[in-house]
TORSESE-466153 format. One line per field, with one value per residue (C-alpha): residue number from 0; y, x, z. Coordinates in steps of 0.001 Angstrom, whole numbers, plus 524288, in hexadecimal, padded with zeros to 5 digits. Layout:
BEGIN
num <- NUM;...
py <- Y;...
px <- X;...
pz <- Z;...
//
This chain:
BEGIN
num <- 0;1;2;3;4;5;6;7;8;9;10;11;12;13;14;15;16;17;18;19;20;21;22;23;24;25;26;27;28;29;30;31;32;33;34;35;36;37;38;39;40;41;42;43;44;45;46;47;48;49;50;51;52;53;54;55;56;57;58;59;60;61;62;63;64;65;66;67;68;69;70;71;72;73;74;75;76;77;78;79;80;81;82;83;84;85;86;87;88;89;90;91;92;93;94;95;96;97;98;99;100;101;102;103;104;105;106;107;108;109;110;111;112;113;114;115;116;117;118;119;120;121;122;123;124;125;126;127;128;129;130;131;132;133;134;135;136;137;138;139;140;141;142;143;144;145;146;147;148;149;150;151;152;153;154;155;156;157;158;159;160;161;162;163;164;165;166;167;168;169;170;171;172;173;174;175;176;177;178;179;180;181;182;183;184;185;186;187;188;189;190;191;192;193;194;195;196;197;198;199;200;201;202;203;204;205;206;207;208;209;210;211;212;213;214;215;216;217;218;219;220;221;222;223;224;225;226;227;228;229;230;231;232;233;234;235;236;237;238;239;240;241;242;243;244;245;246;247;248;249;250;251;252;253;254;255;256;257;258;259;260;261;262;263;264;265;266;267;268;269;270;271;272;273;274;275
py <- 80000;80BA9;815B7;810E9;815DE;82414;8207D;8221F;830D6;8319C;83AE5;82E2D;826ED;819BE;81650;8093C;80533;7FB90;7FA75;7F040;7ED4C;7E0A7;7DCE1;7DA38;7E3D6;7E9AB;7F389;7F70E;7FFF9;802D5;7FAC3;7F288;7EB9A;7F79A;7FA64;80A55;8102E;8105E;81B6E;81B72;80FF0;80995;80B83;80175;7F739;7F9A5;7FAD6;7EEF3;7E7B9;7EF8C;7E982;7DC2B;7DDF5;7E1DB;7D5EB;7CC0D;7D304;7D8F2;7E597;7EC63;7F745;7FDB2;7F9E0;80633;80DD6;81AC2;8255F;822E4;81E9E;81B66;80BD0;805CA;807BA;81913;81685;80F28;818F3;824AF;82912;82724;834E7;8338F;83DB7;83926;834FE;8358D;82EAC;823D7;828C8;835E9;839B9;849C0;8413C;83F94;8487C;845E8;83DB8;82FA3;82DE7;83D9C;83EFF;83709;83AF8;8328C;82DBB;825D1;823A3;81B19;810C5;811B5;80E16;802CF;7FD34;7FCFA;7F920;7EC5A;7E956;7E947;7E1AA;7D69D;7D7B7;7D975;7E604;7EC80;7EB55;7DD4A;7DB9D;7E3E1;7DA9A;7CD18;7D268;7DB04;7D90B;7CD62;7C408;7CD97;7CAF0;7D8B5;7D677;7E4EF;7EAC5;7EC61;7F822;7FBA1;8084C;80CBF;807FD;81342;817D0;80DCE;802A7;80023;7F7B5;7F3D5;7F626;7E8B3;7E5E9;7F21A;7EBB4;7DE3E;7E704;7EF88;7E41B;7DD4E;7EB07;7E8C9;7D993;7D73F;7C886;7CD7F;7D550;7D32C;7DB95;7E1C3;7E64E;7EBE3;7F341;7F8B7;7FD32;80322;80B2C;8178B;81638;82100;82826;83850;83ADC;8464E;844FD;84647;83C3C;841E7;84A4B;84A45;85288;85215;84A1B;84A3F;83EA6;8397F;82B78;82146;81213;80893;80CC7;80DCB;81C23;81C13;82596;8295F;83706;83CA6;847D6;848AA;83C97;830E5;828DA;82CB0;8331E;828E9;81E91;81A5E;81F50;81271;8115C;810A8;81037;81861;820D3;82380;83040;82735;82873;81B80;81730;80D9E;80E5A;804DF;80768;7FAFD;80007;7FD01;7F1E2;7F921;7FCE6;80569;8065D;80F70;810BA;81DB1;81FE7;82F6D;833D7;838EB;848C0;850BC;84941;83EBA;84413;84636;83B13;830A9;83530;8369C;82903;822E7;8273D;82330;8149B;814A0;81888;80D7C;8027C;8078A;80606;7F90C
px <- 80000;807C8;80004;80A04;816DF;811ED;81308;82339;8219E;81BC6;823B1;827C7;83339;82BE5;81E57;81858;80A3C;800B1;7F356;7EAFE;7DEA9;7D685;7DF53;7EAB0;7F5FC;7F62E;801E9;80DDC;81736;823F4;828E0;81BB0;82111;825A5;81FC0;81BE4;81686;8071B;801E2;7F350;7F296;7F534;7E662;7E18A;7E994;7E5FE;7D7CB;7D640;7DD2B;7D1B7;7C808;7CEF3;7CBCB;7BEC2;7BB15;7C257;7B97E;7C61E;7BEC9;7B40D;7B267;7A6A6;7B11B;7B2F5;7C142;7C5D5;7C02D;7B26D;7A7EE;7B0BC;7B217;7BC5D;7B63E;7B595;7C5FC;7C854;7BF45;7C60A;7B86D;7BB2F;7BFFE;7CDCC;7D932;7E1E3;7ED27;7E5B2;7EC3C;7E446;7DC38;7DD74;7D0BF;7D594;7DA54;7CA85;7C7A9;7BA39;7ADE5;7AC07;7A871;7A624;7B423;7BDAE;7CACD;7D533;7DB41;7E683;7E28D;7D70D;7DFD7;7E9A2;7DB95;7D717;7E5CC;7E22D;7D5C5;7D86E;7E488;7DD2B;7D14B;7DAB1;7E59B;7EFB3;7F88C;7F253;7FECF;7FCD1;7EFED;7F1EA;7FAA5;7F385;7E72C;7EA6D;7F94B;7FA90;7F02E;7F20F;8002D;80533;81300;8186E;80C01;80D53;806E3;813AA;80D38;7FF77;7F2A3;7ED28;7FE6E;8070B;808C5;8112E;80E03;8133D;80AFD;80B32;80321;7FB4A;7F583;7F17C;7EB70;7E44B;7E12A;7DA72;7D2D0;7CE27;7CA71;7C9EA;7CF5C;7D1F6;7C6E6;7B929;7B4F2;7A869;7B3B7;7BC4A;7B0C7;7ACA5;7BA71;7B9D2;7AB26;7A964;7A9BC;7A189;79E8C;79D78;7A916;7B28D;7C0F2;7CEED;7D690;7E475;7EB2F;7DF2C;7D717;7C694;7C05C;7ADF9;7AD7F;7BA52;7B502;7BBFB;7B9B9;7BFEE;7CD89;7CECB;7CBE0;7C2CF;7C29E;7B689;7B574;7BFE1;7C99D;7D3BB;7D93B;7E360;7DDDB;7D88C;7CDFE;7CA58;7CAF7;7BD39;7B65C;7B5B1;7C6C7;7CB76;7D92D;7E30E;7EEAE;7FA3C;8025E;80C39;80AF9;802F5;7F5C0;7EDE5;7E096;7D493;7CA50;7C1B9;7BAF3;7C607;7C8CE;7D6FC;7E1E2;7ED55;7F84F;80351;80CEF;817D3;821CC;81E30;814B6;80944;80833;804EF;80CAA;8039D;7F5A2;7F674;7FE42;7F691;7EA1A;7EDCA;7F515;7E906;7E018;7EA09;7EAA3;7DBA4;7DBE9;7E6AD;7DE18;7D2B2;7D937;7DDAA
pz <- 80000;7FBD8;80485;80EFC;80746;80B7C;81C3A;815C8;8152D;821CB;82BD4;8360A;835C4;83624;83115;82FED;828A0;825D9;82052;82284;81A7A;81B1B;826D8;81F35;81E7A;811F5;81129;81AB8;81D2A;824DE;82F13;8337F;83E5C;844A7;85264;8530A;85EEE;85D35;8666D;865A7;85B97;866E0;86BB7;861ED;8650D;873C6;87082;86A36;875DC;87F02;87527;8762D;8865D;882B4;87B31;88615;88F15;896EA;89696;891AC;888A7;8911A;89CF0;8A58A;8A329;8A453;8A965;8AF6F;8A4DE;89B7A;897BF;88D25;88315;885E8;88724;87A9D;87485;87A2C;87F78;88EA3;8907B;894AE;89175;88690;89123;89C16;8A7E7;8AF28;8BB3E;8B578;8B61B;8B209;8A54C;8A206;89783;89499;898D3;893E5;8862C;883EE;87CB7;87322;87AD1;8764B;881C1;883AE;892D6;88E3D;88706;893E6;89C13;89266;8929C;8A2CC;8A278;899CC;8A036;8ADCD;8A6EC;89FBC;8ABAB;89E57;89CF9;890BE;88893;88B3D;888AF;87B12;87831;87AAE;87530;868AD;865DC;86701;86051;85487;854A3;858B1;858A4;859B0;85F82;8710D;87A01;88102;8864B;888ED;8843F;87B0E;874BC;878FB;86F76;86395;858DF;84976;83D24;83B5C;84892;846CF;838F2;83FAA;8495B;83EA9;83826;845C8;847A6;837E7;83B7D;84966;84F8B;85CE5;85FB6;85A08;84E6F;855F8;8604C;8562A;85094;85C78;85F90;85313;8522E;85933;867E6;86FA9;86370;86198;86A25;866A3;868CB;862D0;85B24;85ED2;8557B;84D57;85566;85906;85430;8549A;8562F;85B69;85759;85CE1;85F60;86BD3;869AC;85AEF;855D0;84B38;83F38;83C1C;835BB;83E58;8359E;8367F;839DA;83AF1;83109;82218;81E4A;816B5;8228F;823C3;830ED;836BE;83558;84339;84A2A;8518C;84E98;85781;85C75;8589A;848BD;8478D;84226;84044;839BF;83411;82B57;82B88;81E77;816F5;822BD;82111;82C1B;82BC7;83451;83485;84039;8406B;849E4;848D5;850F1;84D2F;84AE5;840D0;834C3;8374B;835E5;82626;8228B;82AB6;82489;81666;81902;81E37;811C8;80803;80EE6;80EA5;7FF42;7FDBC;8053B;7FC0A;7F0A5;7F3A0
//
């Protein structure tokens, strides 16, 4: 897929790609077995473990956690009010009421990692492992810091894991697709560095696209394309109308070179899956 040979002029030092359509792994670029840091991108790997919990009945998503009202799901969904970094038993750190704001918040993946460790008596990191990393064969992929910025992780792994979130086998399907509709619809919030957004839509720990501009992904990503990018320089998007994933990993973090290139990037790889 020549679209990739452009990710060469890119301002980073190191870049590495994949697109995945179908499942299979269609195009690369740049070192693929090369683990980057993931920042935020780490949220969907540490979701789906959550969601792994939730379907061995470890926890709950209506299970109480956070700040008083809010349950699982209100964390993964950034709807439980929490600060960004707020500190546990901070309650100065709550910025708004349960489920009245999106405010991304770090915090609420640092609470989930607790409350499934204390549920499953496993260390999250652990418990990522058994239950995501693991059983997909996640060689290069390990949470060495916390839940919601702290893992690394390979292109390689990162397209078996895109290609699980387009055809679930650890998880079933009607969980994926709830992790991936609107949760607690209407609410207003930021997507960082891309400013408000009305609605901030967002599903149980994947942000979803809808008709948000500007943003990470293409404008000609469907609606229903959901993911995560990282301060890091990293990506990782799918559009399940053109059952299609794309992954690209940079070890240059994320500023103001990024917002035009990933964009423009992400349309052209749309076009090319179009047109194949």
């Amino acid at each position: 897929m020549p679209v990739l040979d452009q990710l060469d002029g890119w301002p980073v030092d190191s870049v590495s790609a994949a697109v995945v359509v179908g499942g299979e792994v269609v195009a690369r670029h740049g070192d693929t077995g090369r683990a980057y840091r993931l920042a935020s991108v780490t949220k969907l790997l540490s979701a789906y473990a959550v969601l792994v919990a939730v379907e061995e009945e470890a926890v709950t998503l209506d299970r109480p956690a956070g700040p008083p009202g809010s349950t699982v799901a209100h964390l993964l969904a950034h709807a439980s009010g929490l600060a960004f970094d707020a500190v546990d038993g901070d309650t100065a750190a709550i910025e708004a009421g349960v489920g009245e704001k999106r405010i991304y918040s770090n915090a609420g993946f640092a609470v989930l990692a607790d409350e499934v460790a204390t549920a499953t008596g496993i260390g999250f990191a652990d418990y990522l492992h058994e239950a995501v990393c693991a059983p997909l064969g996640l060689g290069a992929t390990a949470l060495s810091g916390p839940a919601g910025h702290g893992a690394e992780s390979s292109v390689d792994d990162l397209a078996v894991f895109a290609a699980e979130l387009l055809a679930p086998r650890l998880l079933a399907t009607s969980t994926v697709s709830e992790a991936t509709s609107v949760q607690f619809p209407g609410l207003d919030g930021f997507v960082p560095g891309y400013g408000r957004h009305r609605p901030n839509d967002w599903g149980l720990g994947m942000e979803i696209r809808a008709e948000k501009s500007p943003h990470w992904t293409g404008t000609s990503n469907s609606p229903a394309t959901f993911g995560h990018f990282g301060q890091s320089g990293t990506f990782l998007w799918v559009d399940p109308t053109i059952d299609a994933a794309c992954v690209v990993l940079t070890d240059r973090d994320f500023g103001a070179w990024a917002k035009p290139l990933w964009s423009e990037f992400n349309d052209e790889v749309v076009a090319a899956i179009h047109d194949r």
